[in-house]
C-alpha positions in Angstrom: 0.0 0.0 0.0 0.8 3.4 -1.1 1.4 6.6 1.5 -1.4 7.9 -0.5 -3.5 5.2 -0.5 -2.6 4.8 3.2 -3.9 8.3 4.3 -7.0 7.6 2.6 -7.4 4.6 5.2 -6.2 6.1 8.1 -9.3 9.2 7.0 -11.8 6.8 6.4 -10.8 4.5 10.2 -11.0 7.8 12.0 -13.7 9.2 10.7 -16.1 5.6 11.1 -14.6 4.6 14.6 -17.3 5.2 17.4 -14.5 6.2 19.5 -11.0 7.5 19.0 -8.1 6.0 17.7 -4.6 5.8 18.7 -1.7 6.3 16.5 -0.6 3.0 17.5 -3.8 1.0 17.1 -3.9 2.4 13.4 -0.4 1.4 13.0 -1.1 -2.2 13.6 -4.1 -2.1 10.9 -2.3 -1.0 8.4 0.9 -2.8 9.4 2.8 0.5 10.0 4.6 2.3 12.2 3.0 5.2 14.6 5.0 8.0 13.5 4.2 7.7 10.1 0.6 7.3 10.7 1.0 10.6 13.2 2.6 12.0 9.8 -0.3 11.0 8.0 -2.5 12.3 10.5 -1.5 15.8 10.4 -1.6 16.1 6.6 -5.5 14.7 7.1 -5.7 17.6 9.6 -3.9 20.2 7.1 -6.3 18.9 4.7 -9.3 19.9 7.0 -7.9 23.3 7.7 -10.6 25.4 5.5 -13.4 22.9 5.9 -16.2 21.9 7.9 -14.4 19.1 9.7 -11.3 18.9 12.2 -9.5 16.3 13.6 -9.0 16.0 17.1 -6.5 14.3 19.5 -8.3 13.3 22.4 -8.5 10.5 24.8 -5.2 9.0 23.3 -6.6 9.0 19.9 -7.8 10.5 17.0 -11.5 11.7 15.8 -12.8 13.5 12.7 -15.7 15.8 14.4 -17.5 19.3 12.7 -16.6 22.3 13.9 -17.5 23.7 17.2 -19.4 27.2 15.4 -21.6 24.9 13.3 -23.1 23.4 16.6 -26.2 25.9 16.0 -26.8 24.1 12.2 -26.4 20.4 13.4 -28.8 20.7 16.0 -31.8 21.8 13.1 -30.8 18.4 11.9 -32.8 17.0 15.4 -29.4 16.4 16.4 -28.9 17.8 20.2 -25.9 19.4 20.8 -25.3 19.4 24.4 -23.4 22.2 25.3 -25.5 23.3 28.6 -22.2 23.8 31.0 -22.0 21.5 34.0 -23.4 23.0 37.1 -20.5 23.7 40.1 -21.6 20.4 41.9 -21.5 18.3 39.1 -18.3 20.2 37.9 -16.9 19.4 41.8 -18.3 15.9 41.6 -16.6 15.3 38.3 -13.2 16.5 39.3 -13.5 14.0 42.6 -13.8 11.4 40.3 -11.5 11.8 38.1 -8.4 12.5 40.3 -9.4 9.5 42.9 -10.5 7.4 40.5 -12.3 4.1 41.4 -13.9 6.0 44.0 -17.1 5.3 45.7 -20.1 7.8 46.1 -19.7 7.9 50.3 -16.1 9.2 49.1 -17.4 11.7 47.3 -19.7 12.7 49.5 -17.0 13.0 52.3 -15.1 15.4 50.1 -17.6 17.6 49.0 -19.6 17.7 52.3 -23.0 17.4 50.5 -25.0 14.6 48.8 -23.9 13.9 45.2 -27.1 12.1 43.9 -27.9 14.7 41.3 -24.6 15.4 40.2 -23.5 11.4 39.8 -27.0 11.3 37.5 -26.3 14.1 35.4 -22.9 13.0 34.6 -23.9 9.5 34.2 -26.6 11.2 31.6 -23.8 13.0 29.8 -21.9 9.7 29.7 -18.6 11.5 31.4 -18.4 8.9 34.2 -19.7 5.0 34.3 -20.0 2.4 36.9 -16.6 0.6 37.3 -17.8 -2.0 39.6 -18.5 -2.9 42.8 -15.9 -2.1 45.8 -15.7 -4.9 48.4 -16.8 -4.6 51.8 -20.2 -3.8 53.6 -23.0 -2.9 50.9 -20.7 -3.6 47.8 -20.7 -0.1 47.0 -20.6 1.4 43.6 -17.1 2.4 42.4 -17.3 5.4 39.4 -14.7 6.5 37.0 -14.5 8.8 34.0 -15.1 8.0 30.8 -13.5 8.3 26.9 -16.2 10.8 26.4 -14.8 12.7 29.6 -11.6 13.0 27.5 -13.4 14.2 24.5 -15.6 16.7 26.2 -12.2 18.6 27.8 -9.9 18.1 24.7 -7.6 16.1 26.8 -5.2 13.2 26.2 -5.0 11.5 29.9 -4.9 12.5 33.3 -2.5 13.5 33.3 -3.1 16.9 31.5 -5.3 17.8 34.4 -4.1 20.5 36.6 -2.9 19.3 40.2 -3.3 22.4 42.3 -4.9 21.8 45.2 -5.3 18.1 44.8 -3.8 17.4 48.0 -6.0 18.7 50.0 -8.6 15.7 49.0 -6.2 12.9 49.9 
């Protein structure tokens, strides 16, 4: 297989994976190495530059999405963009979970000082956290974690691109 004809399958896997896709995954499709499917990557992007469409680097991994500004057009499709912002408890909630990670919802309560109920729905709703199973001892209680989608929805790579002042204080 061609570069060319290589760049065309690397597009076509990004843009028809559910989820994003590493460099390295891609390489092992397509029997390459990662930097040159990083190369390939970035002409893709280049490619993009004037267009509807971007690629993005998030969650370890790549993903062909529209354009933030056309959000307003893609929802007249019946299409709901959710772009509501996270209210400060969920916001708080989230961040618990995502720097003490499996962590219970008693945990996050004891941080926070408040219930968590609403907050642990509404992220469960937006799909930013998931169960990640059951934490032994008295009442088995449910351990969360974040998500892919948590990574897509901040533009971030992995954890550890999230800021750590303050973090201490939680331990």
């Amino acid at each position: 297989m061609t570069l060319a004809e290589a760049r065309i399958v690397v597009e076509g896997l990004i843009f028809a994976s559910e989820r994003p896709l590493g460099a390295s995954e891609i390489a092992s499709m397509l029997e390459l190495d990662a930097p040159q499917v990083e190369s390939l990557v970035e002409e893709i992007r280049a490619s993009y530059q004037d267009g509807a469409l971007h690629v993005r680097n998030v969650g370890g991994g790549y993903q062909i999405v529209t354009k933030p500004e056309l959000a307003p057009w893609i929802e007249k499709l019946g299409r709901p963009v959710i772009n509501a912002p996270l209210t400060a408890a969920s916001t708080e909630t989230l961040a618990i979970i995502a720097y003490q990670q499996p962590v219970t919802k008693v945990e996050i309560e004891q941080v926070r000082g408040v219930r968590s109920d609403s907050a642990i729905n509404s992220l469960m709703d937006r799909e930013l956290i998931h169960e990640l199973g059951r934490k032994e001892g008295p009442g088995r209680p449910i351990l969360y974690g974040i998500t892919e989608k948590f990574f897509s929805h901040f533009g971030l790579t992995s954890l550890e691109e999230l800021p750590l002042k303050g973090i201490s204080e939680w331990k």
